[in-house]
C-alpha positions as a Python dict, from the first residue, in 0.01 Angstrom:
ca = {
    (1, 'X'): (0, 0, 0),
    (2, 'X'): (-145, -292, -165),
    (3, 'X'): (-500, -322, -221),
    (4, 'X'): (-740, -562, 6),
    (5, 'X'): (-783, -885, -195),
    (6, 'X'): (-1146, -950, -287),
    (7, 'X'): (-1345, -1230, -89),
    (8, 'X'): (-1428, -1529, -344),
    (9, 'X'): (-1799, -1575, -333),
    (10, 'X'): (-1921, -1866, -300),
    (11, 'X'): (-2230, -2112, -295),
    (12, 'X'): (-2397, -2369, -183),
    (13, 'X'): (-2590, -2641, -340),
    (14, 'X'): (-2681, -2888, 13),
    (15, 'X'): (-2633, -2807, 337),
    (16, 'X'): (-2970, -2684, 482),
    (17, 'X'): (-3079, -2690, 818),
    (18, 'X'): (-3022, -3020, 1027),
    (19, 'X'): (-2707, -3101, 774),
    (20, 'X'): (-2382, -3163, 977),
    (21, 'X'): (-2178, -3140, 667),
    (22, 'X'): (-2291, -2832, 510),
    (23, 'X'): (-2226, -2625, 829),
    (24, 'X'): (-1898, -2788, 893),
    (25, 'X'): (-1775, -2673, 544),
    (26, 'X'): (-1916, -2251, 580),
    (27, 'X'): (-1774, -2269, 916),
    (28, 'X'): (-1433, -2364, 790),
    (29, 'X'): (-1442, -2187, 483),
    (30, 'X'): (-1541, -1881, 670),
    (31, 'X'): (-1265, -1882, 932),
    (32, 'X'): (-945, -1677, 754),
    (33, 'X'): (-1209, -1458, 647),
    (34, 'X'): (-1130, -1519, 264),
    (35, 'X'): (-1472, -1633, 117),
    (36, 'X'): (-1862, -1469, 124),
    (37, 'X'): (-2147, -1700, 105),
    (38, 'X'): (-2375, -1492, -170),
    (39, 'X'): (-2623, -1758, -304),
    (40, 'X'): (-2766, -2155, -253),
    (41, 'X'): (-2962, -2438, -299),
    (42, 'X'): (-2968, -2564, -10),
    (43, 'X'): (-3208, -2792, 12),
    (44, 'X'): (-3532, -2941, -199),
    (45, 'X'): (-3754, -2855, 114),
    (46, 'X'): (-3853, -2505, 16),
    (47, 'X'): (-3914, -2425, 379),
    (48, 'X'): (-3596, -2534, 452),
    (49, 'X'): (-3414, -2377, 133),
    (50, 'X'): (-3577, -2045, 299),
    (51, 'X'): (-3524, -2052, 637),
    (52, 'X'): (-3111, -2194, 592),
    (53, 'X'): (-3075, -1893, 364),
    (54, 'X'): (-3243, -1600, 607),
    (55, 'X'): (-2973, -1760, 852),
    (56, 'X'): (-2709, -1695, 712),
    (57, 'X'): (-2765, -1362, 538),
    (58, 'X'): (-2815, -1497, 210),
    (59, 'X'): (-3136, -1249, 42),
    (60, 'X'): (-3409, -1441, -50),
    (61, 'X'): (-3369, -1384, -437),
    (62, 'X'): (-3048, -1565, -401),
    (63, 'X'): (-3246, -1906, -249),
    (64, 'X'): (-3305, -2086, -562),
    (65, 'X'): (-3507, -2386, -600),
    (66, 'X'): (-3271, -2603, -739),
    (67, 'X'): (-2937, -2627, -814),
    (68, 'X'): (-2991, -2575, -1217),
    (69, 'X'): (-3182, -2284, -1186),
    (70, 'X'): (-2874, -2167, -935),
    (71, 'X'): (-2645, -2207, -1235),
    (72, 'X'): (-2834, -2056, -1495),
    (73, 'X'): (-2896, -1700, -1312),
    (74, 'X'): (-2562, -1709, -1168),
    (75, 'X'): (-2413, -1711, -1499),
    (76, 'X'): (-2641, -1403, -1633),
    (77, 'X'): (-2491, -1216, -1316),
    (78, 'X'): (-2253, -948, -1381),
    (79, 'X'): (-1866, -1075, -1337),
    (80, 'X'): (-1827, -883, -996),
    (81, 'X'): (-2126, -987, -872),
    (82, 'X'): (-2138, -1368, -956),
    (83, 'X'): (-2084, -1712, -754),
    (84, 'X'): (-1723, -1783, -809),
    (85, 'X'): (-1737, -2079, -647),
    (86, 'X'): (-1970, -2419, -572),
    (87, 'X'): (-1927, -2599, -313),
    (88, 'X'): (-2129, -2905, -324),
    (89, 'X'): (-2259, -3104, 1),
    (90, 'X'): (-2520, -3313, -105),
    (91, 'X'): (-2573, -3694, -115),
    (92, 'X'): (-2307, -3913, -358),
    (93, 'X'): (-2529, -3925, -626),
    (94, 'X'): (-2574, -3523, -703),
    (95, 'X'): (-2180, -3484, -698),
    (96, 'X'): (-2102, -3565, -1066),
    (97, 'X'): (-2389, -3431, -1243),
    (98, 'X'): (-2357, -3079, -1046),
    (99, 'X'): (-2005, -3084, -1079),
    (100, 'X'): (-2022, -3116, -1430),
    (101, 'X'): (-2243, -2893, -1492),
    (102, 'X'): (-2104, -2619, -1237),
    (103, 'X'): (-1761, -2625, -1446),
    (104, 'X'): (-1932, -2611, -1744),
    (105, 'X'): (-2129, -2293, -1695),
    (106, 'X'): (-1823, -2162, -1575),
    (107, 'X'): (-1730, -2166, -1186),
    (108, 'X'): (-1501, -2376, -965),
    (109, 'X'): (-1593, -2679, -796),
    (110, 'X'): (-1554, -2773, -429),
    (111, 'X'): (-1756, -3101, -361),
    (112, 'X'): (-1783, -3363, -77),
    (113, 'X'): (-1621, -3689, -202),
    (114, 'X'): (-1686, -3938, -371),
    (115, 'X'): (-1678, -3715, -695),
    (116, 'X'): (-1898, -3958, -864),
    (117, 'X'): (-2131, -4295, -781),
    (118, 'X'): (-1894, -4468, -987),
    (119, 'X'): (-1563, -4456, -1255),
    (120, 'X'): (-1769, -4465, -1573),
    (121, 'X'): (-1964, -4167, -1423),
    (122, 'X'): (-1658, -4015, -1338),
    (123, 'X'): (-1450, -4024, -1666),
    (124, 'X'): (-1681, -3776, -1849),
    (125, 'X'): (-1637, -3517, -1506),
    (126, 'X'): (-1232, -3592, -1555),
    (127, 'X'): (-1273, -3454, -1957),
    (128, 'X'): (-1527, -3186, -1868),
    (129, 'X'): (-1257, -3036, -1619),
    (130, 'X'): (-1038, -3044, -1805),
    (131, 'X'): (-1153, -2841, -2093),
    (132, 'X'): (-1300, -2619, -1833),
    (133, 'X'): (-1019, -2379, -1739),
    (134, 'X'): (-1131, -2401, -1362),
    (135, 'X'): (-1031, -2602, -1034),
    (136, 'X'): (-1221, -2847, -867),
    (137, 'X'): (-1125, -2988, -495),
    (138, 'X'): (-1225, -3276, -281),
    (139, 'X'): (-1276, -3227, 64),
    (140, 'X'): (-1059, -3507, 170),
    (141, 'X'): (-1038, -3319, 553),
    (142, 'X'): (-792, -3540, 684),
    (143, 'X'): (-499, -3453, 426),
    (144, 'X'): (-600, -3085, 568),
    (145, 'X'): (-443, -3201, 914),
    (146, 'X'): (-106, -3033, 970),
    (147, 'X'): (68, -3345, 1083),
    (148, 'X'): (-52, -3536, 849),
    (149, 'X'): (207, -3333, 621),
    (150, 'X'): (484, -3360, 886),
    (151, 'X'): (462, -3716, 856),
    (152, 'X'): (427, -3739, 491),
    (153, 'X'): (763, -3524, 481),
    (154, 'X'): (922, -3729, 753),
    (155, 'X'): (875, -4027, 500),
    (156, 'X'): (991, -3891, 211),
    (157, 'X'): (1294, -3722, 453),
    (158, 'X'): (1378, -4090, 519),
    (159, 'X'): (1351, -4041, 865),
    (160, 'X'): (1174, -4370, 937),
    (161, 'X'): (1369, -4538, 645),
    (162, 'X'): (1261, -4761, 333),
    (163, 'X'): (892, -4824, 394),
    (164, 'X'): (756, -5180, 528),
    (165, 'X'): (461, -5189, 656),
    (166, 'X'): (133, -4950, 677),
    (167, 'X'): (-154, -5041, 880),
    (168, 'X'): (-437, -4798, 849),
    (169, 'X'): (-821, -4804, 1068),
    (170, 'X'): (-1130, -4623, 1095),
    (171, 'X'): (-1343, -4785, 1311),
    (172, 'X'): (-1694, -4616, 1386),
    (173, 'X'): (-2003, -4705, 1571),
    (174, 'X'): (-2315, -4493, 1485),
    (175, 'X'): (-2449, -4759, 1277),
    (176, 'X'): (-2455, -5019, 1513),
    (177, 'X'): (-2833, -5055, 1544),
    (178, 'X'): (-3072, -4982, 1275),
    (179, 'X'): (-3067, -4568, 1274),
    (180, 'X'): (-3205, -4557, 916),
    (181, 'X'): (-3502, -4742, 1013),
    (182, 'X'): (-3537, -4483, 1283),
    (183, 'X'): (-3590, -4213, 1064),
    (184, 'X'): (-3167, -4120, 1051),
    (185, 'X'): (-3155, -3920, 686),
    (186, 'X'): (-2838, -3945, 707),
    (187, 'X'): (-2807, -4336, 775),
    (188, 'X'): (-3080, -4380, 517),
    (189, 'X'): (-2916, -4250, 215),
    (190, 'X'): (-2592, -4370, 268),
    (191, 'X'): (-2768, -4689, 259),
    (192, 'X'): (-2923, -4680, -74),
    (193, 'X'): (-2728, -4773, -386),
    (194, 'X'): (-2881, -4495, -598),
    (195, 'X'): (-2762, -4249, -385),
    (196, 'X'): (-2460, -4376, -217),
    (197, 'X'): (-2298, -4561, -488),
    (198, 'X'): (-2175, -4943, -448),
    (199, 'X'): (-2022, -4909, -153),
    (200, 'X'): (-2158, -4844, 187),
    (201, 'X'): (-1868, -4816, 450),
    (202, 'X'): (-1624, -4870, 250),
    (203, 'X'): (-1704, -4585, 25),
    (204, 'X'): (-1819, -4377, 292),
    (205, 'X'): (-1476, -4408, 544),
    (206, 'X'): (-1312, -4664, 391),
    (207, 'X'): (-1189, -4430, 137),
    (208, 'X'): (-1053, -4174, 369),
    (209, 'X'): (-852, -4478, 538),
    (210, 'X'): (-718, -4536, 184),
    (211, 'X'): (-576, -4170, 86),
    (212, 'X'): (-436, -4124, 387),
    (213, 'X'): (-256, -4443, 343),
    (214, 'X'): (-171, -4338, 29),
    (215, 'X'): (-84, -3969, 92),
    (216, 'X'): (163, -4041, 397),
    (217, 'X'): (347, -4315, 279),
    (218, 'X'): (423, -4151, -81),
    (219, 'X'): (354, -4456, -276),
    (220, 'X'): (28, -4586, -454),
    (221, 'X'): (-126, -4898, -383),
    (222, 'X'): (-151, -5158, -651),
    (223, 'X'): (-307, -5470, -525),
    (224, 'X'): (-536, -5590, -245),
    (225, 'X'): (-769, -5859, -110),
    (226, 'X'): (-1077, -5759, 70),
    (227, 'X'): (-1363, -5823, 306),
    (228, 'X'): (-1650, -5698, 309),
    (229, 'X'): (-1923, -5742, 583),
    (230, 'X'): (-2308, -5635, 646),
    (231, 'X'): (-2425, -5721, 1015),
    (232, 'X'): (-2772, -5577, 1028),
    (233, 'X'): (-3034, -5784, 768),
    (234, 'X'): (-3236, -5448, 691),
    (235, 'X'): (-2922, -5293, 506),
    (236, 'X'): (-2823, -5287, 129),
    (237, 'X'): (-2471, -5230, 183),
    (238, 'X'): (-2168, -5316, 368),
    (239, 'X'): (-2113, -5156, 683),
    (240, 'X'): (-1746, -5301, 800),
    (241, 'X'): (-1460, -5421, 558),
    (242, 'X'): (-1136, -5547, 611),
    (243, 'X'): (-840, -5588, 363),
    (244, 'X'): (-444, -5619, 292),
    (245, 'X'): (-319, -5445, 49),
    (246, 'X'): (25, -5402, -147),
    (247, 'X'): (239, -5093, -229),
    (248, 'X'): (416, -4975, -505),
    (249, 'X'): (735, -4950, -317),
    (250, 'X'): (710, -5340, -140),
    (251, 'X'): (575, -5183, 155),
    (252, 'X'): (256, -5421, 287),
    (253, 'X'): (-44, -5300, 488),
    (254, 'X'): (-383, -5348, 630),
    (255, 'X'): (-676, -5122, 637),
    (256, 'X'): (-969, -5175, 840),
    (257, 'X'): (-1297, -4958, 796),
    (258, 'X'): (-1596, -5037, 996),
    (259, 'X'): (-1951, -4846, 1123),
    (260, 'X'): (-2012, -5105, 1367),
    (261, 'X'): (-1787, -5121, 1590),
    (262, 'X'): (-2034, -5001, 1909),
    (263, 'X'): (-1905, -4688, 2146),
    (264, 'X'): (-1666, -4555, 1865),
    (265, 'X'): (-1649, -4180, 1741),
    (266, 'X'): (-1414, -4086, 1506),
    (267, 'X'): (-1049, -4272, 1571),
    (268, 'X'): (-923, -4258, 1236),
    (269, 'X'): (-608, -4360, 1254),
    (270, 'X'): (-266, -4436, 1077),
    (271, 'X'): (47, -4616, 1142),
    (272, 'X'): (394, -4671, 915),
    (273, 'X'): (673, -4853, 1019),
    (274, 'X'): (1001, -4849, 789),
    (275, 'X'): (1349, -5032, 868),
    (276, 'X'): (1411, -4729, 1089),
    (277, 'X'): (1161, -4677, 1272),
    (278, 'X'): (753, -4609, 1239),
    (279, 'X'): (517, -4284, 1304),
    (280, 'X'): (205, -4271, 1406),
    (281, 'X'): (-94, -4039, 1374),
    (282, 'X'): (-419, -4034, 1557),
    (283, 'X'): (-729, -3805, 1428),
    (284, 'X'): (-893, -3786, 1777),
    (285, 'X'): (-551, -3628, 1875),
    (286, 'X'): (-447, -3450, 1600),
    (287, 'X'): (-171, -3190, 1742),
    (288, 'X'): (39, -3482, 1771),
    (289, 'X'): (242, -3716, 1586),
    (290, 'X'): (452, -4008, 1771),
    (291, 'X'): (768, -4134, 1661),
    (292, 'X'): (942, -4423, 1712),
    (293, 'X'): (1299, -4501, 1620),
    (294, 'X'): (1487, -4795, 1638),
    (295, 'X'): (1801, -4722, 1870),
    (296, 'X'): (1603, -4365, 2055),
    (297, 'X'): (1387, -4354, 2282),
    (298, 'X'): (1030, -4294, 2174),
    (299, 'X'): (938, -3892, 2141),
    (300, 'X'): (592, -3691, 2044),
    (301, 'X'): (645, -3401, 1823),
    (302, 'X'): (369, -3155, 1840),
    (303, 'X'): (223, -2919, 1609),
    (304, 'X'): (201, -2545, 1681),
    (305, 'X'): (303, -2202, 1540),
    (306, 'X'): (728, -2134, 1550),
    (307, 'X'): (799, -2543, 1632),
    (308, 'X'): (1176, -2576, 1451),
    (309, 'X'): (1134, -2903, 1410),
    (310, 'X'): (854, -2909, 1199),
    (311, 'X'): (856, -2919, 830),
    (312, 'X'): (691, -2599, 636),
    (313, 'X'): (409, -2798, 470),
    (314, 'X'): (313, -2834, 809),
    (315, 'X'): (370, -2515, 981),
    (316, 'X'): (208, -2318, 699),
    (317, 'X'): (-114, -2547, 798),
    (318, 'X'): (-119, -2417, 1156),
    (319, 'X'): (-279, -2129, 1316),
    (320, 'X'): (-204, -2178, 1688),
    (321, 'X'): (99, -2180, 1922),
    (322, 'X'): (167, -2505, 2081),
    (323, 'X'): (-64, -2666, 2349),
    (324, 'X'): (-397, -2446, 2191),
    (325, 'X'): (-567, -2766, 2025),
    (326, 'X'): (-665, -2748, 1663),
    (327, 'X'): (-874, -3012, 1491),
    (328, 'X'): (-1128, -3070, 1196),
    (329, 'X'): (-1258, -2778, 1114),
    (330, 'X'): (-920, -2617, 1076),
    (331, 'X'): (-790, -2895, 850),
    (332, 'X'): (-1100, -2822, 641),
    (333, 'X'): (-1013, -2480, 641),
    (334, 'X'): (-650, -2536, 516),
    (335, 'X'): (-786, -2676, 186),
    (336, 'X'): (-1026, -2389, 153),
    (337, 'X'): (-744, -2174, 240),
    (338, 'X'): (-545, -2302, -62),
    (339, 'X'): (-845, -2364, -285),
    (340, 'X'): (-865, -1950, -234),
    (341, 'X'): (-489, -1935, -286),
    (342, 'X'): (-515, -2103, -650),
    (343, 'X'): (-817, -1908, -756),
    (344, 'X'): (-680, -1565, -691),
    (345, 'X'): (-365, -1647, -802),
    (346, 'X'): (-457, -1820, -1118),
    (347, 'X'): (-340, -2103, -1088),
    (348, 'X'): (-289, -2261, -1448),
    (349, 'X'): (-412, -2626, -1462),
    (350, 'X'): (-731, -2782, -1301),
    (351, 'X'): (-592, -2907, -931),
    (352, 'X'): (-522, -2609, -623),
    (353, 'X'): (-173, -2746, -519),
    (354, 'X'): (-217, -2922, -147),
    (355, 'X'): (-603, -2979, -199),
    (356, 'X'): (-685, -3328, -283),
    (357, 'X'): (-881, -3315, -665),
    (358, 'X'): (-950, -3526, -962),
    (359, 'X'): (-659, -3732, -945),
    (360, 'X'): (-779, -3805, -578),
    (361, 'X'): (-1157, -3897, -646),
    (362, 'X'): (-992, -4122, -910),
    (363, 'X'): (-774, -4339, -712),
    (364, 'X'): (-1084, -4352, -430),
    (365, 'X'): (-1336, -4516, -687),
    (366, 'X'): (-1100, -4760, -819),
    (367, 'X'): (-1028, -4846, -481),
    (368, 'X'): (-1397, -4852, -374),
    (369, 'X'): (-1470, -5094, -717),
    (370, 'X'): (-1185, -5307, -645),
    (371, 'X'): (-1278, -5359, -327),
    (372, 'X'): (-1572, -5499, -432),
    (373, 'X'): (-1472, -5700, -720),
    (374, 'X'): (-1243, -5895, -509),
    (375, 'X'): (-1502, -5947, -267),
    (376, 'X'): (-1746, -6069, -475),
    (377, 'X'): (-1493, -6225, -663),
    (378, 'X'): (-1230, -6574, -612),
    (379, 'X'): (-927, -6418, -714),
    (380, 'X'): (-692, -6377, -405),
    (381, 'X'): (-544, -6056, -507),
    (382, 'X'): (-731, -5776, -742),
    (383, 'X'): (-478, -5532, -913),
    (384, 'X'): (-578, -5164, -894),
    (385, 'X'): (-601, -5018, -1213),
    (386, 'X'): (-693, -4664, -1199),
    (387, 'X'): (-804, -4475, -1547),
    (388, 'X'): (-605, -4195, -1690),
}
């Protein structure tokens, strides 16, 4: 009889009380029952740091102050007893410096994106992994979503044929008035260049618009012309960008972020159209993925546990049969889910295979910086020229 494999323990720097994010990532991280939450820094409010950790069982010695002092007695902890793992849910501007110094001392990494404020901040993260022995992860959530992967495969399966055209949205509203000015922490940050980084929308969404672009239609985008808007007069940075864009392959799109487009949630959402036919993939309605041919009539395939028609990638990303809806936090869960996989398997290398990581966080700031060098600039196209 084989022996139980032992939970990965994990912890937190972020993510106190009132923090959507932070509670979203234990609650997916927690539900195939494959990591322990054993310390954090959860937030600078030592109140807060306190009360989040009582919560969730974490004992008070275990509550640190700050994130450095979290690292240094970590590290003096016997191997067994340890953080294996960071994850890291705190503003933009936090992400490299903790990273870097989390891999240093030793653990994994598991941090919100953007990895870093900006590329030259960045590069030094990129070298640090990858003397570092350990893995690091983005949690890109949608690449979690199960049909995401069908379609991806469906693409490469040449199912909808050569690629033409990719046209790619993410249109929110909660920004529509002035919420930071209304005491919104989360509105206010994202709003401040220190802390957010250049980009303001279009770093903040318009990046997940972008790897999903880039994930599902297989091919890398190399040139684009851009947009970029800021409606309300109290704000710093953009908060709605439009731009076209051109693919490695010849295939054309258009991607359209926005945070003020009034009475939207969340309707991320992709479509890609080849000489065949075209899919399409909505996040609000995630179980299912349309597809449209060019001589058939137009069918819905739908995810769920024991579907033959669905490719493995995808099936091994359900939980469910058919018809019992799954949505965010289960995609969130899939890349913890292989994030765990890698670590107790040991995986060789610095990247957990199906979770979006350094490669990733890469492509997503030279998107977000040339973005905004073609906005700024006259050029009509901007090339984009990601780092090694």
């Amino acid at each position: 009889m084989n022996a139980p494999v032992a939970k990965i323990r994990m912890g937190f720097v972020g993510g106190g009380e009132g923090a959507f994010i932070g509670q979203a990532h234990r609650q997916a991280a927690g539900l195939d029952g494959r990591f322990e939450l054993v310390c954090g820094a959860f937030s600078r409010d030592a109140r807060n740091n306190q009360n989040t950790g009582a919560a969730l069982g974490v004992p008070a010695a275990r509550c640190y102050s700050d994130w450095r002092q979290m690292l240094d007695t970590e590290r003096a902890l016997p191997a067994d007893q340890r953080m294996e793992l960071l994850i890291i849910v705190t503003p933009n501007h936090l992400h490299a410096p903790i990273a870097s110094a989390a891999l240093s001392a030793g653990f994994h990494v598991f941090s919100e994106k953007p990895a870093a404020l900006n590329l030259a901040e960045l590069l030094p993260l990129k070298k640090i992994l990858e003397s570092s022995g350990r893995l690091y992860g983005l949690a890109h959530t949608y690449l979690g979503y199960p049909m995401v992967w069908q379609a991806r495969q469906m693409v490469r399966d040449g199912v909808i044929g050569k690629v033409r055209k990719v046209l790619v949205e993410y249109p929110q509203g909660w920004l529509s008035e002035d919420v930071a000015g209304q005491g919104n922490k989360q509105a206010g940050w994202r709003d401040q260049p220190e802390q957010s980084g250049l980009g303001g929308c279009i770093g903040d969404i318009g990046t997940h618009a972008f790897s999903l672009a880039e994930f599902v239609a297989d091919q890398p985008v190399l040139h684009l012309c851009a947009m970029l808007n800021t409606h309300l007069d109290s704000r710093q940075l953009d908060d709605d960008a439009a731009l076209l864009f051109k693919m490695d392959d010849g295939a054309t799109g258009v991607l359209i972020a926005s945070q003020v487009c009034a009475g939207e949630e969340n309707p991320l959402k992709i479509r890609i159209y080849g000489d065949k036919g075209g899919l399409e993939w909505r996040q609000e309605q995630p179980s299912s993925l349309i597809h449209r041919a060019l001589d058939q009539p137009l069918r819905v395939l739908r995810s769920g546990v024991g579907q033959p028609w669905l490719c493995d990638a995808a099936t091994r990303r359900m939980r469910l049969p058919a018809g019992h809806p799954e949505g965010y936090l289960e995609a969130m869960a899939n890349l913890y889910g292989d994030f765990a996989t890698a670590i107790r398997g040991h995986v060789e290398g610095n990247a957990a295979p199906g979770v979006p990581g350094i490669d990733v966080g890469m492509r997503g700031m030279a998107f977000i910086e040339a973005v905004i060098a073609n906005h700024r600039g006259d050029s009509k196209w901007t090339e984009l020229v990601c780092p090694q």
